[in-house]
C-alpha positions as CSV (number, residue, x, y, z in Angstrom):
1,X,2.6,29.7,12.8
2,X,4.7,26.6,13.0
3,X,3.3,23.1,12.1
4,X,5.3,20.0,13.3
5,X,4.0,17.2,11.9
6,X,5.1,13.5,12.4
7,X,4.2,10.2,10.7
8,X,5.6,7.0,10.4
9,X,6.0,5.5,7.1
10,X,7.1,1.8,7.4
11,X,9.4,1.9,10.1
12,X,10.8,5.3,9.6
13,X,10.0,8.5,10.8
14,X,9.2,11.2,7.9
15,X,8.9,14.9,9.8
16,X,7.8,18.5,8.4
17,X,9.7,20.8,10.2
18,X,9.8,24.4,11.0
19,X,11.9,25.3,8.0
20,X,9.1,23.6,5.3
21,X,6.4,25.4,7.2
22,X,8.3,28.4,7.4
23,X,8.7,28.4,3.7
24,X,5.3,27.7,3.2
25,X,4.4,31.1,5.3
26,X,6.9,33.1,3.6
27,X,5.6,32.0,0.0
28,X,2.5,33.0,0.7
29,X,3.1,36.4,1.9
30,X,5.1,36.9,-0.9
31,X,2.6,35.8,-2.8
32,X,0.4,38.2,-1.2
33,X,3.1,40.9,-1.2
34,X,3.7,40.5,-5.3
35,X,-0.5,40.0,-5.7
36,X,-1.2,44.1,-4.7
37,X,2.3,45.6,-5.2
38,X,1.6,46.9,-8.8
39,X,-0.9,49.0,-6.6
40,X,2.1,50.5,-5.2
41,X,4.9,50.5,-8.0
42,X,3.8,52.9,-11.1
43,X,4.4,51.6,-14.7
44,X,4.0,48.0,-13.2
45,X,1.3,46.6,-14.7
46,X,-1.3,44.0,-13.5
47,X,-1.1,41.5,-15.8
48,X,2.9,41.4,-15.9
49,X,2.8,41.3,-12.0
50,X,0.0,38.6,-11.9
51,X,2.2,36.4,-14.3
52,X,5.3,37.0,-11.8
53,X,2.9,35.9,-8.8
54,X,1.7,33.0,-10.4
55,X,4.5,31.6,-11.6
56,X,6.5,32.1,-7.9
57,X,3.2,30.6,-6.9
58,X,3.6,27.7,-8.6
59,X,7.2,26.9,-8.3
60,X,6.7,27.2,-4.2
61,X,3.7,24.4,-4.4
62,X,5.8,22.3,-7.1
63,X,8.5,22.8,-4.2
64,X,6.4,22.1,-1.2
65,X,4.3,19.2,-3.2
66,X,7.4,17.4,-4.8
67,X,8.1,15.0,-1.3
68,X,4.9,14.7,-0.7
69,X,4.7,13.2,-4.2
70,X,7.1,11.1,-4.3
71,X,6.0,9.3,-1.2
72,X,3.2,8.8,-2.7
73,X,4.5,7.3,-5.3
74,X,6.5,5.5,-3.5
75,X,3.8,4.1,-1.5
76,X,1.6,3.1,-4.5
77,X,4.6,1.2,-5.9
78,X,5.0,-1.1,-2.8
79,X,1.8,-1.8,-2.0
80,X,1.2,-2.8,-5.9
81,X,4.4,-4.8,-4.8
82,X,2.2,-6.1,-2.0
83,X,-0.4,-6.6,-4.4
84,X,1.4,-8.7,-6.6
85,X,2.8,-11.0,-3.4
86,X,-0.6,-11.5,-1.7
87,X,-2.0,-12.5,-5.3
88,X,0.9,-14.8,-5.8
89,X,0.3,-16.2,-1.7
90,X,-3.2,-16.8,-2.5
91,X,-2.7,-18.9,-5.3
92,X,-0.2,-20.9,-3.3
93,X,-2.9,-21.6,-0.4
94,X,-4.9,-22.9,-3.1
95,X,-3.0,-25.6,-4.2
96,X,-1.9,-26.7,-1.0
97,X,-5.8,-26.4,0.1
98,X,-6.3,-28.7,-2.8
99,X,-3.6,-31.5,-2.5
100,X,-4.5,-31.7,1.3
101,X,-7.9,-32.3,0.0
102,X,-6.6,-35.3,-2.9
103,X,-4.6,-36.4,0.2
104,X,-7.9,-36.8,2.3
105,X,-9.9,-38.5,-0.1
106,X,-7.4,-41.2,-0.6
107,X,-6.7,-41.5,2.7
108,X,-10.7,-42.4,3.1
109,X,-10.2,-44.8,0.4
110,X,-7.6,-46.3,1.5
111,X,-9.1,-46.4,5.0
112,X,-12.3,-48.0,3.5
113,X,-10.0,-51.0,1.3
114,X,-8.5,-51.8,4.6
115,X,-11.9,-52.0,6.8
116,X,-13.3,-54.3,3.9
117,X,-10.0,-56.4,4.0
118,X,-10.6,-57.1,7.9
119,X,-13.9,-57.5,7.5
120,X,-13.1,-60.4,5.2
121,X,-10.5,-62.1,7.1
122,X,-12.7,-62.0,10.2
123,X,-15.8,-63.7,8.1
124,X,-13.2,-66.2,6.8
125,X,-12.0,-66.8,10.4
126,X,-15.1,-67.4,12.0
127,X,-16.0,-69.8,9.2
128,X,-13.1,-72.0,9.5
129,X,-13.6,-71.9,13.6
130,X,-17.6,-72.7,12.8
131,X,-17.0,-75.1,10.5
């Protein structure tokens, strides 16, 4: 059995070959090998054989699960990294939501001041032509 597996991690192409899946296989039929050879062996004992299984057991999944853990870790680290930025972004949209928003309001003020203005001048000019 031969798994190929590819994924892309940000730009870059992470693959499980044949050889990590071949280890994989051969792990577990040793595993399976160790697990029933006291059966075979005389003056090996279960337990002392089970203890040898498990620990080869465990040092081929610390083996096989050490990349895959790191990317994850990896992984978490940038997107708390990504996290932080889009946080950080957020609060920057904000205050340029809210200055364009001080800017608006005075510009309707001002806006109004100057329509009042001209309003007055053209009351003052058609007194003076009425008058």
């Amino acid at each position: 059995m031969n798994v190929v597996r590819t994924e892309k991690l940000e730009g870059t192409e992470t693959e499980l070959d044949g050889s990590a899946a071949t280890e994989v296989e051969n792990g577990i039929r040793d595993f399976v090998r160790n697990d029933v050879a006291y059966l075979r062996r005389p003056g090996d004992g279960p337990i002392e054989n089970a203890e040898s299984t498990v620990n080869n057991l465990n040092s081929l999944i610390q083996r096989v699960a050490g990349t895959s853990l790191s990317e994850i870790t990896n992984l978490i680290s940038e997107l708390e990294s990504l996290r932080e930025w889009l946080h950080a972004e957020g609060q920057r949209v904000q205050r340029e939501i809210s200055g364009y928003a001080h800017l608006s309001q005075a510009t309707i003020k001002s806006t109004r001041m100057i329509a009042e203005n001209v309003a007055q001048w053209k009351r003052s000019a058609d007194n003076l032509r009425n008058g």
